[in-house]
BAFI-3210 file (N, C-alpha, C; in Angstrom, 3 decimals, decimal comma, padded with zeros to 6 digits):
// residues 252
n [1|2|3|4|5|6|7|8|9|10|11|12|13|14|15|16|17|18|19|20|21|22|23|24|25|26|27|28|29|30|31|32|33|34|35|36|37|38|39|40|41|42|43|44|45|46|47|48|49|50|51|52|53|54|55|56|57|58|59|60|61|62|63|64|65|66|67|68|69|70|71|72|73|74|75|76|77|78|79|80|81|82|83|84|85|86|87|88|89|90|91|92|93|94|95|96|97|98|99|100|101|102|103|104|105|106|107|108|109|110|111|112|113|114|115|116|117|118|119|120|121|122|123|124|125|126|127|128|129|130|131|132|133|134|135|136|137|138|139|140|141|142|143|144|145|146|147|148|149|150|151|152|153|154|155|156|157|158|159|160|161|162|163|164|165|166|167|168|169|170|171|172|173|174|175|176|177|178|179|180|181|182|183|184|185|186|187|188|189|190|191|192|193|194|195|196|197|198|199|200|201|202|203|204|205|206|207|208|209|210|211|212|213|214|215|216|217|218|219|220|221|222|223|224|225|226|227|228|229|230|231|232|233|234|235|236|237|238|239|240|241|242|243|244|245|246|247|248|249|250|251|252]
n.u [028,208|031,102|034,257|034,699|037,277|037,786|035,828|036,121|038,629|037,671|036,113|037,602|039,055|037,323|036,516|035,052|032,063|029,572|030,649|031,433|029,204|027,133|028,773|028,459|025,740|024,966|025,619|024,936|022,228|022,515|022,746|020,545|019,377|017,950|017,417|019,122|020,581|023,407|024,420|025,848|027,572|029,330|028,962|027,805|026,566|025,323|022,238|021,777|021,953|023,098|023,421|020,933|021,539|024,560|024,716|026,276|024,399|023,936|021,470|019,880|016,800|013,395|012,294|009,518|009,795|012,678|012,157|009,483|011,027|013,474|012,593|009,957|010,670|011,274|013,315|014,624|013,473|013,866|013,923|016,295|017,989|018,110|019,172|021,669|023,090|023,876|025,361|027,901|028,585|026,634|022,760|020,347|016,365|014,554|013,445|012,183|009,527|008,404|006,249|006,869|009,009|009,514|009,431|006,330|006,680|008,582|007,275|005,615|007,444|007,965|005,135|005,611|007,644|006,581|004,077|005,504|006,781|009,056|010,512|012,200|015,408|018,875|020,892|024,081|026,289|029,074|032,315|033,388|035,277|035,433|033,589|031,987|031,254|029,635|028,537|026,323|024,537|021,447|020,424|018,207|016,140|014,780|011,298|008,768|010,750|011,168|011,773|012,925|013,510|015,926|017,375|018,552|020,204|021,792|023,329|024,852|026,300|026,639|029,172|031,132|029,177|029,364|031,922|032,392|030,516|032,465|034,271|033,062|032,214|034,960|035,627|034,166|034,347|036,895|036,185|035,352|033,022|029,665|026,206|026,970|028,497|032,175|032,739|035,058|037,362|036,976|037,354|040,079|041,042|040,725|042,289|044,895|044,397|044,433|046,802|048,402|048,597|048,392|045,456|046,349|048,828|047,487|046,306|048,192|049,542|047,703|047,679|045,240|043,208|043,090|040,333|038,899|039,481|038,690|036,295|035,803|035,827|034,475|031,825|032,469|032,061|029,515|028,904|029,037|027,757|028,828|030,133|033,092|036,023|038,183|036,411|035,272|037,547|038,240|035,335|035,000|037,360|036,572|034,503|036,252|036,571|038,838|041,966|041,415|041,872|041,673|039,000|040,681|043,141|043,274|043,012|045,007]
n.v [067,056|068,193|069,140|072,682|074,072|072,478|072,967|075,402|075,620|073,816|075,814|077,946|076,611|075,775|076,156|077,492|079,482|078,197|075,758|077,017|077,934|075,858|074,378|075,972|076,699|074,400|073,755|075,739|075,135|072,983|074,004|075,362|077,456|077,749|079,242|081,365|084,874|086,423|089,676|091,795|095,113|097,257|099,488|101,672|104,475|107,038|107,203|105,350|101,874|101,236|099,710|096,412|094,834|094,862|093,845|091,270|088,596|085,955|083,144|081,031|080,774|080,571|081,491|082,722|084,288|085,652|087,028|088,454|090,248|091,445|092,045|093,356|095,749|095,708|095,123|097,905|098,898|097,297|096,658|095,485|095,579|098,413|098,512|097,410|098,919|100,852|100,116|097,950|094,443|092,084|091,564|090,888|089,845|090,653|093,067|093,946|092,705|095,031|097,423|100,154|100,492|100,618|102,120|102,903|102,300|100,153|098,452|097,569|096,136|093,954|092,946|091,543|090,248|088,228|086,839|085,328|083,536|084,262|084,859|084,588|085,138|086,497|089,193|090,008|092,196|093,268|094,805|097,449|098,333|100,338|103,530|102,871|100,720|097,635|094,854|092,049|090,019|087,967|085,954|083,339|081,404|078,374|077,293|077,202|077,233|079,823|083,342|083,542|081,002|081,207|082,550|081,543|079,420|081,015|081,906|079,332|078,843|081,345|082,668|081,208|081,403|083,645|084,179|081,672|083,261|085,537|084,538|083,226|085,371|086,781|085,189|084,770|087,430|086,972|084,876|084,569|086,242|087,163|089,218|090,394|088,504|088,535|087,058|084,875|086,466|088,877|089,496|089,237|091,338|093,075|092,833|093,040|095,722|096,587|095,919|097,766|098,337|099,533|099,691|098,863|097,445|095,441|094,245|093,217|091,966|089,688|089,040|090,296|093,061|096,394|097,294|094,933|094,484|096,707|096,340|094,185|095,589|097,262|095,825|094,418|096,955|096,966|094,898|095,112|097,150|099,808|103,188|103,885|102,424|101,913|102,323|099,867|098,348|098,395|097,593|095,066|093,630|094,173|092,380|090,269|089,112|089,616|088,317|085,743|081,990|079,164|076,556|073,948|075,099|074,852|072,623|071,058]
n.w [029,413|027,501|029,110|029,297|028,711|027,140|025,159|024,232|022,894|020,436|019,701|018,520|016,820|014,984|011,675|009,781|009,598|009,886|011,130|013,939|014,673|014,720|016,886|019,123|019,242|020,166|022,228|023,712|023,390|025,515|028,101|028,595|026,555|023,845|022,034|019,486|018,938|017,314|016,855|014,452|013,846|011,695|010,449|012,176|013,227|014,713|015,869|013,792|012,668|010,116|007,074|006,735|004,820|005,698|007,883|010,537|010,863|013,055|013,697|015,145|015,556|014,122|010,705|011,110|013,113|012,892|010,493|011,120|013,734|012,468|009,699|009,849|011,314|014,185|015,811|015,778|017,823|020,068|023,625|024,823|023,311|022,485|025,302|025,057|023,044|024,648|026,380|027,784|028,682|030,323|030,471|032,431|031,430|032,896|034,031|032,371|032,212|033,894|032,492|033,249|033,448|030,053|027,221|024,936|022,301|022,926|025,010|022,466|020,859|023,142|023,997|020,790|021,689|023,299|022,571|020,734|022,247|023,316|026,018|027,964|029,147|028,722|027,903|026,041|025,615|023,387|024,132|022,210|019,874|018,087|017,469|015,696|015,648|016,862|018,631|019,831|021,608|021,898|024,007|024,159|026,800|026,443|025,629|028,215|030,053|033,065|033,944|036,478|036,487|034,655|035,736|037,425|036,564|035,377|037,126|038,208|035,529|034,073|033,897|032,399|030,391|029,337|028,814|026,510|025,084|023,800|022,720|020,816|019,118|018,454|017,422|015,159|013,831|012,579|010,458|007,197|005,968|004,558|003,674|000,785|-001,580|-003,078|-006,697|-007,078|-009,035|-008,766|-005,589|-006,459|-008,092|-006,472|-003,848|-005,688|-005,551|-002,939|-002,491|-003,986|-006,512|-009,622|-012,355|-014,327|-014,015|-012,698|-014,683|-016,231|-014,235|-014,197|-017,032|-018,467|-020,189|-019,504|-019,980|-019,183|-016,229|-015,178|-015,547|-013,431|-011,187|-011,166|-010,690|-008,746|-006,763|-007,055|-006,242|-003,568|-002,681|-002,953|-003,598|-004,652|-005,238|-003,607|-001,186|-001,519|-001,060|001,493|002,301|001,966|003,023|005,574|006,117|005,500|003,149|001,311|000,348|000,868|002,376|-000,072|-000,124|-001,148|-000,323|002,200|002,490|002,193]
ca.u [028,844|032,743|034,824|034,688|038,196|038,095|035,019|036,482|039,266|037,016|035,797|039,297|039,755|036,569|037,351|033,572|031,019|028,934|031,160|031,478|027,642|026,940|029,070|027,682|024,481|025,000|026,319|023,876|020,918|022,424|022,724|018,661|019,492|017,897|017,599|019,864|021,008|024,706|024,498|027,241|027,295|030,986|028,032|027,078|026,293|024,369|021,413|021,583|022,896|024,066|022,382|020,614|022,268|025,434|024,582|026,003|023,776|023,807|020,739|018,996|015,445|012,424|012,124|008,518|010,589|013,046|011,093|009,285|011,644|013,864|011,547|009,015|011,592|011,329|014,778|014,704|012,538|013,463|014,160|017,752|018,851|018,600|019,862|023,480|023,706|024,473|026,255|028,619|028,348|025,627|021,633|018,867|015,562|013,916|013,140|011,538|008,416|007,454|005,732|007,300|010,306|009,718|008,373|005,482|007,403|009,438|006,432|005,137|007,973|007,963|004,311|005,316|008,185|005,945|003,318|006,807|007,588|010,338|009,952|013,236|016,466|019,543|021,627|025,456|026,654|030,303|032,703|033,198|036,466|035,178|032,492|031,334|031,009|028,778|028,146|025,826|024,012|020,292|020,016|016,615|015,940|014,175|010,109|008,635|011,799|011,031|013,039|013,424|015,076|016,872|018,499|019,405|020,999|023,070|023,728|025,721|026,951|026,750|030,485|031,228|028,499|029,656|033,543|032,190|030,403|032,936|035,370|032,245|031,754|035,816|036,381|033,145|034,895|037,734|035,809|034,613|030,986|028,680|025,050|027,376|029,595|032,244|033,273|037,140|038,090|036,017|038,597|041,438|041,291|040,665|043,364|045,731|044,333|044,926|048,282|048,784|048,832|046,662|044,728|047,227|049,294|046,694|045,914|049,360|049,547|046,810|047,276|043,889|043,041|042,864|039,092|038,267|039,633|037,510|034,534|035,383|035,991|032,761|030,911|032,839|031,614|028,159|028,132|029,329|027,141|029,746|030,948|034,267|037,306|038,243|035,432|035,307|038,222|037,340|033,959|035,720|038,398|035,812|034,218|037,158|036,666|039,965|042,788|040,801|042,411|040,424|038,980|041,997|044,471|043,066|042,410|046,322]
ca.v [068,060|068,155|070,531|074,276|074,095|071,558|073,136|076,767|074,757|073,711|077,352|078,819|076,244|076,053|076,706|077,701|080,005|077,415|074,874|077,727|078,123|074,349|073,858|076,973|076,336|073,001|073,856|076,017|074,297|071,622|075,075|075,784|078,427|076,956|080,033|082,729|085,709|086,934|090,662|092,827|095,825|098,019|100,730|101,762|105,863|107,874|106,235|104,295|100,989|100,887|099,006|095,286|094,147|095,000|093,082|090,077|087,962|084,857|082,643|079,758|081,495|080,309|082,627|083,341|085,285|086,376|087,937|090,251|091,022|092,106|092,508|094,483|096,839|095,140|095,247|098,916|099,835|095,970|097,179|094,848|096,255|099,565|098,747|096,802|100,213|102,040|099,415|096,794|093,263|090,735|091,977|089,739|090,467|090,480|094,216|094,309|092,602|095,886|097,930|101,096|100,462|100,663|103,130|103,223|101,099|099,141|097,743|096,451|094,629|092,947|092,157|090,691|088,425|087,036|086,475|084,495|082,762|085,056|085,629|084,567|085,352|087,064|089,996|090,298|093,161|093,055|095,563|097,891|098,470|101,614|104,036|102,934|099,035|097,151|093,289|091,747|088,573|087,451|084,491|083,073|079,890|077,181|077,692|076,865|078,132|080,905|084,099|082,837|079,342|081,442|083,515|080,128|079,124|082,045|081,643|078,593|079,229|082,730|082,606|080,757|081,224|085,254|083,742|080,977|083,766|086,411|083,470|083,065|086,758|087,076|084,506|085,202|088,394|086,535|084,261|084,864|086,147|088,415|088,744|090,507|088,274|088,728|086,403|084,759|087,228|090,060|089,679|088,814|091,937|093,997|092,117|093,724|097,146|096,443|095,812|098,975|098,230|100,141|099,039|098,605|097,148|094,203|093,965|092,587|090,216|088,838|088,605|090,681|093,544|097,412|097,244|093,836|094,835|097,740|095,432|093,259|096,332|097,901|094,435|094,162|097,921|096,896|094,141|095,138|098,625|101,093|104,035|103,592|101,227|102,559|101,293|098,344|097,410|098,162|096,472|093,372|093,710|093,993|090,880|088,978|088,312|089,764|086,886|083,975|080,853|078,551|075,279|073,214|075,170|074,586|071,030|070,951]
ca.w [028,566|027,157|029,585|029,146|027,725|025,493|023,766|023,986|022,255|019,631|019,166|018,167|015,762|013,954|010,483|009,063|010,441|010,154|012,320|014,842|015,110|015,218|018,461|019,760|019,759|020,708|023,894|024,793|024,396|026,590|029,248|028,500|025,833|022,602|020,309|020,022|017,614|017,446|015,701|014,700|012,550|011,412|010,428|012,840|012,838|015,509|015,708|012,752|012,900|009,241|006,321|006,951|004,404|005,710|009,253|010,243|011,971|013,247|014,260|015,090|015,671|012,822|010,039|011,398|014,008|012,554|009,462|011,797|014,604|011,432|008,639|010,117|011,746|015,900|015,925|015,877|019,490|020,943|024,492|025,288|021,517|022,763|026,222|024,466|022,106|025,463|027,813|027,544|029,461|030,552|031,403|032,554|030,935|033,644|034,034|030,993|032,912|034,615|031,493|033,562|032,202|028,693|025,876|024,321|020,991|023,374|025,077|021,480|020,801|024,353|023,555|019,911|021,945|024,276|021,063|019,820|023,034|023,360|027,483|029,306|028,703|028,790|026,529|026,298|024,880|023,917|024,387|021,307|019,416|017,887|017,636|014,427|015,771|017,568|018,585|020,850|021,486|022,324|024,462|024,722|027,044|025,918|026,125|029,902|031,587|033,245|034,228|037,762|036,624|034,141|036,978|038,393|035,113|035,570|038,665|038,186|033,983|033,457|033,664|031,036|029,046|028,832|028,018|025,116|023,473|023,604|022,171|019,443|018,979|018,697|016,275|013,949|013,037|011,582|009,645|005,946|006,002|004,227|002,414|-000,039|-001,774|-004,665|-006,660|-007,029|-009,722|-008,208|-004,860|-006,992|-008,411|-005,072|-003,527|-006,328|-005,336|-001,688|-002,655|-004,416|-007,493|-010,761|-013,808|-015,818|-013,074|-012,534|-016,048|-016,958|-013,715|-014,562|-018,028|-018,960|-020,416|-018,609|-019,491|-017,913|-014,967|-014,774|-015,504|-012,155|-010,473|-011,337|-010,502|-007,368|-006,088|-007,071|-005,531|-002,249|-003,060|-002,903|-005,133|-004,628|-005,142|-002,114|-000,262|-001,871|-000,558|003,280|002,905|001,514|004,326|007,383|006,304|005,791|001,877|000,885|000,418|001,916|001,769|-000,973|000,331|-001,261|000,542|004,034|002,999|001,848]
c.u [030,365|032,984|034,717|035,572|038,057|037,231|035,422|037,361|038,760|036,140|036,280|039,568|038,830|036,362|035,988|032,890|030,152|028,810|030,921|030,262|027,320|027,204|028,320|026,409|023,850|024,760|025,597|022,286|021,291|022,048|020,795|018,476|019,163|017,712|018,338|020,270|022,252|023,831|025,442|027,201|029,315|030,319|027,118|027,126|025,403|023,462|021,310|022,353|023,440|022,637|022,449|021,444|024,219|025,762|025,702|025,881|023,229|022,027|020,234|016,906|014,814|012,544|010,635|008,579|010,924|012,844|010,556|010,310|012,531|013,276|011,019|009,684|011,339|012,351|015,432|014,456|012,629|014,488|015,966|019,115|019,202|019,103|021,641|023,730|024,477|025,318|027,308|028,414|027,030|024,133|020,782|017,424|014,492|013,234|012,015|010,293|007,816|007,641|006,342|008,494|010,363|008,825|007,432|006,347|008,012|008,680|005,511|005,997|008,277|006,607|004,899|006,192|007,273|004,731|004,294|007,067|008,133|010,705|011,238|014,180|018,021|020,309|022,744|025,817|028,434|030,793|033,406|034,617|036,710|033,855|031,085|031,315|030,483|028,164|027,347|024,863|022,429|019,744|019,017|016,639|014,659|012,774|009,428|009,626|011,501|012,494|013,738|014,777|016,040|018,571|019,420|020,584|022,342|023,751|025,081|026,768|026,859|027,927|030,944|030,332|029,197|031,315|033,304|031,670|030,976|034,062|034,375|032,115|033,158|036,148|035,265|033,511|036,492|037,907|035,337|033,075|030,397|027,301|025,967|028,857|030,379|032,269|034,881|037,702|037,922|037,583|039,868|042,323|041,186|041,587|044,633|045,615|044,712|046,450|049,136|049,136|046,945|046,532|045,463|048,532|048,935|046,439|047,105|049,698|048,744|046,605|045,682|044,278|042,776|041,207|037,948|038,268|039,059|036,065|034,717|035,579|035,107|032,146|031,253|032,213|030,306|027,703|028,415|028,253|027,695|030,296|032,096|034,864|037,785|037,992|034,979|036,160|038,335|036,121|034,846|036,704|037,568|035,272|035,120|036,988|037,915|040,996|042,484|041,441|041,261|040,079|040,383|043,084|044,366|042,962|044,339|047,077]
c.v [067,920|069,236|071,734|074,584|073,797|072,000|074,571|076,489|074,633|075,319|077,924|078,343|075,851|077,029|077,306|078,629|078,770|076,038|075,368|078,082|077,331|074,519|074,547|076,978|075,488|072,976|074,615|075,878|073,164|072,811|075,640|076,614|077,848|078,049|081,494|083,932|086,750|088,063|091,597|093,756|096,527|099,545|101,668|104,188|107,090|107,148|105,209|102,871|100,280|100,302|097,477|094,689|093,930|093,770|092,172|089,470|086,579|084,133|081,348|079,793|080,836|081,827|083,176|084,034|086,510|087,396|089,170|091,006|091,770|092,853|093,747|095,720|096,625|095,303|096,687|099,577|098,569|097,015|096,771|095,507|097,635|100,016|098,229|098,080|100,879|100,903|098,152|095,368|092,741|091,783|090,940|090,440|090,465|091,946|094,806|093,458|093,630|096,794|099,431|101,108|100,845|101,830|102,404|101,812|100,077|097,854|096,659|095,812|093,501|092,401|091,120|089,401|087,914|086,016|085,377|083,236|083,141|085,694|085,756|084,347|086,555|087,548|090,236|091,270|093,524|094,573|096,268|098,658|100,360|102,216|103,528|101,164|098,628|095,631|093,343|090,721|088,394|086,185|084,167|081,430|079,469|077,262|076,920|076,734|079,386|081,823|083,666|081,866|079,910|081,979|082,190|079,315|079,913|081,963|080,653|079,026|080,603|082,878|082,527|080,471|083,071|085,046|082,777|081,908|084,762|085,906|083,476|084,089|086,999|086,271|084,467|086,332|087,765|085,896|085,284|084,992|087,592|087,761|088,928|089,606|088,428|087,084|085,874|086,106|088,703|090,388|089,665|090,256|093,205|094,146|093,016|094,903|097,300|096,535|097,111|099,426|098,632|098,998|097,996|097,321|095,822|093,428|093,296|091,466|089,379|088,556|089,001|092,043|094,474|097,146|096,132|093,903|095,501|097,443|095,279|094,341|096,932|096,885|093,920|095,314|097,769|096,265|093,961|096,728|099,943|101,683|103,780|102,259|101,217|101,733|100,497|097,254|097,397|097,662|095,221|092,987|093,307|092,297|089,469|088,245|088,615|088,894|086,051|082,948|080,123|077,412|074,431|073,812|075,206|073,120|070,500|071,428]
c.w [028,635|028,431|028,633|028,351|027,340|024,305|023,300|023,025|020,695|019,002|018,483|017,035|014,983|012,127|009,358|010,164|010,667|011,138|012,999|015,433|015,657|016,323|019,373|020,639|020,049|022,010|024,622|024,994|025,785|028,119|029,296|027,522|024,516|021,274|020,685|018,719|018,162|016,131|015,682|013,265|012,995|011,280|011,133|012,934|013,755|016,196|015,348|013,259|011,316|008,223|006,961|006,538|004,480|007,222|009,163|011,352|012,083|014,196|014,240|015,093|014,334|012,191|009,911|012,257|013,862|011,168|009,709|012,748|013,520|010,300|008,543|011,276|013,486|016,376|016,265|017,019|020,388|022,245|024,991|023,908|022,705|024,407|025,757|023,777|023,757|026,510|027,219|029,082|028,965|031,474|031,260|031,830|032,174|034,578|033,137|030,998|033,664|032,984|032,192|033,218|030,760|028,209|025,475|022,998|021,954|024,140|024,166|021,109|021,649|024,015|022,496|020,686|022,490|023,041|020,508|020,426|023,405|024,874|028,192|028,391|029,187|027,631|026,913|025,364|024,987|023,418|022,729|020,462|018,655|018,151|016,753|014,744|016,997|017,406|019,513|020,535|022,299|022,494|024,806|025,318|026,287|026,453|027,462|030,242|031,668|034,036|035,230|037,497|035,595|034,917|037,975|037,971|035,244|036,624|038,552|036,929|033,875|033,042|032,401|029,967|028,625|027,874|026,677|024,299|023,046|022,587|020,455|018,442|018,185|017,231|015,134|012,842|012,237|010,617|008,031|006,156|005,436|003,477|000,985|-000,736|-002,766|-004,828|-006,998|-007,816|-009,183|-006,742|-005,292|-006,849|-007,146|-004,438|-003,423|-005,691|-003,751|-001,586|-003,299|-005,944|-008,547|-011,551|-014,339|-015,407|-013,007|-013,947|-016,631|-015,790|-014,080|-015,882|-018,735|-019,508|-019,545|-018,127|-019,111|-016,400|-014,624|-014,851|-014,167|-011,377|-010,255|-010,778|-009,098|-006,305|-006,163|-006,524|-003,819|-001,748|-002,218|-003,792|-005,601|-004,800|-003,808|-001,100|-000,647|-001,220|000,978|003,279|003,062|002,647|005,483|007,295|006,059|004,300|001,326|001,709|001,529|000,965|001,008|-000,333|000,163|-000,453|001,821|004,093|003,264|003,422]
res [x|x|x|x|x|x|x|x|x|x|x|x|x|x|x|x|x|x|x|x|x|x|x|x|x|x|x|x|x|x|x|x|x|x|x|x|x|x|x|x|x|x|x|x|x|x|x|x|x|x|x|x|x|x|x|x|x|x|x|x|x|x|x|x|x|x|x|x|x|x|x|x|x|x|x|x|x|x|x|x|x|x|x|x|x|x|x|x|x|x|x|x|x|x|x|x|x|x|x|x|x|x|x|x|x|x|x|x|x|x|x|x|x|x|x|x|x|x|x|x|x|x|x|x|x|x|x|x|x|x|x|x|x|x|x|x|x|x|x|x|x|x|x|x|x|x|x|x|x|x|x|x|x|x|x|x|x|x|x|x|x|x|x|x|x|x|x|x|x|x|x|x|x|x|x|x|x|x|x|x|x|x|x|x|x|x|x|x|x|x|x|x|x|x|x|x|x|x|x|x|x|x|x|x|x|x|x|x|x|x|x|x|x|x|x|x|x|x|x|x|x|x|x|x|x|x|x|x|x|x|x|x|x|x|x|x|x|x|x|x|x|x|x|x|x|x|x|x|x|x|x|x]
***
């Protein structure tokens, strides 16, 4: 394996979610960790943890997995979920072998992992900027390692496996990412409103018409599904679609 720096290195300056995953989960299968799921909500609400489609979640997991653990609502009563809602750091799963531990629901989704494969592992739960936000990561080793040799795993890497994915976790939120995306004109015009500028305002930088603008403006709240302009332009903000550089000017 590369040094620790050099790939943390390579973390920082990964210019794609999709680069930033790659290395990721490069690096920790070589550590025994072969499927994992980064999740982070901004929506987060009492209970709730916001809409799905608002998620964003990273994985390598099959979508015969992740289908049900998401799908079929697993995600909702999984026992390490609802231990990261209340804690911050690193837990072993290894508790979550005595059935006295868990609820009634929390026990069927420990059945469906094991049904999955899903047995050994560890959950990092990172530390939370607000009330209304919430990340955290589900490291699963690689099938026949057990908890034991996981704890051994840790033993040596835990370290720096908790620092690469806080680095992953850290720089995911600065990337461009959503299910919802606009498109160019859709941010253009958001952009403008970010900037402080009206209708009529945009409609003459841009050389358009008041009620085009109020098309992409409408088409932009729909497609981020929010009432507002408003909150159009804080969705678009959290995920990092307002003024992204274009391919050509990162290639430039």
């Amino acid at each position: 394996m590369i040094p620790v720096v050099t790939h943390l290195e390579a973390l920082t300056n990964a210019p794609t979610i999709e680069a930033l995953w790659e290395l990721h989960t490069q690096r920790m299968a070589e550590l025994g960790f072969d499927r994992l799921i980064y999740g982070f909500t901004r929506y987060r609400s009492g209970a709730s943890l916001g809409d799905p489609q608002d998620w964003v979640v990273l994985t390598n997991h099959g979508d015969s997995y992740m289908d049900r653990f998401i799908g079929d609502g697993y995600i909702y009563n999984a026992p390490m979920v609802n231990w990261a809602l209340q804690n911050d750091g690193a837990c072993s799963w290894s508790w979550i072998a005595d059935p006295a531990n868990l609820t009634p629901a929390e026990q069927r989704v420990a059945d469906f992992n094991r049904s999955m494969g899903v047995t050994a592992g560890y959950t990092i739960s990172f530390r939370s900027v607000s009330e209304r936000t919430k990340g955290a990561a589900a490291i699963t080793a690689s099938e026949g390692i057990s908890q034991s040799e996981v704890e051994e795993i840790w033993a040596k890497h835990g370290g720096e496996i908790k620092v690469m994915s806080n680095v992953v976790y850290l720089k995911m939120l600065t990337l461009p990412y959503a299910t919802r995306n606009l498109t160019k004109r859709q941010r253009e015009v958001l952009q403008w409103v970010g900037d402080g500028k009206t209708t009529q305002d945009i409609a003459t930088i841009l050389e358009l018409t008041p009620a085009t603008i109020e098309k992409h403006l409408r088409l932009a709240r729909e497609a981020l599904d929010v009432e507002t302009t408003a909150q159009a332009v804080l969705k678009a903000s959290f995920y990092n679609q307002m003024f992204v550089l274009e391919p050509d000017s990162l290639g430039a």
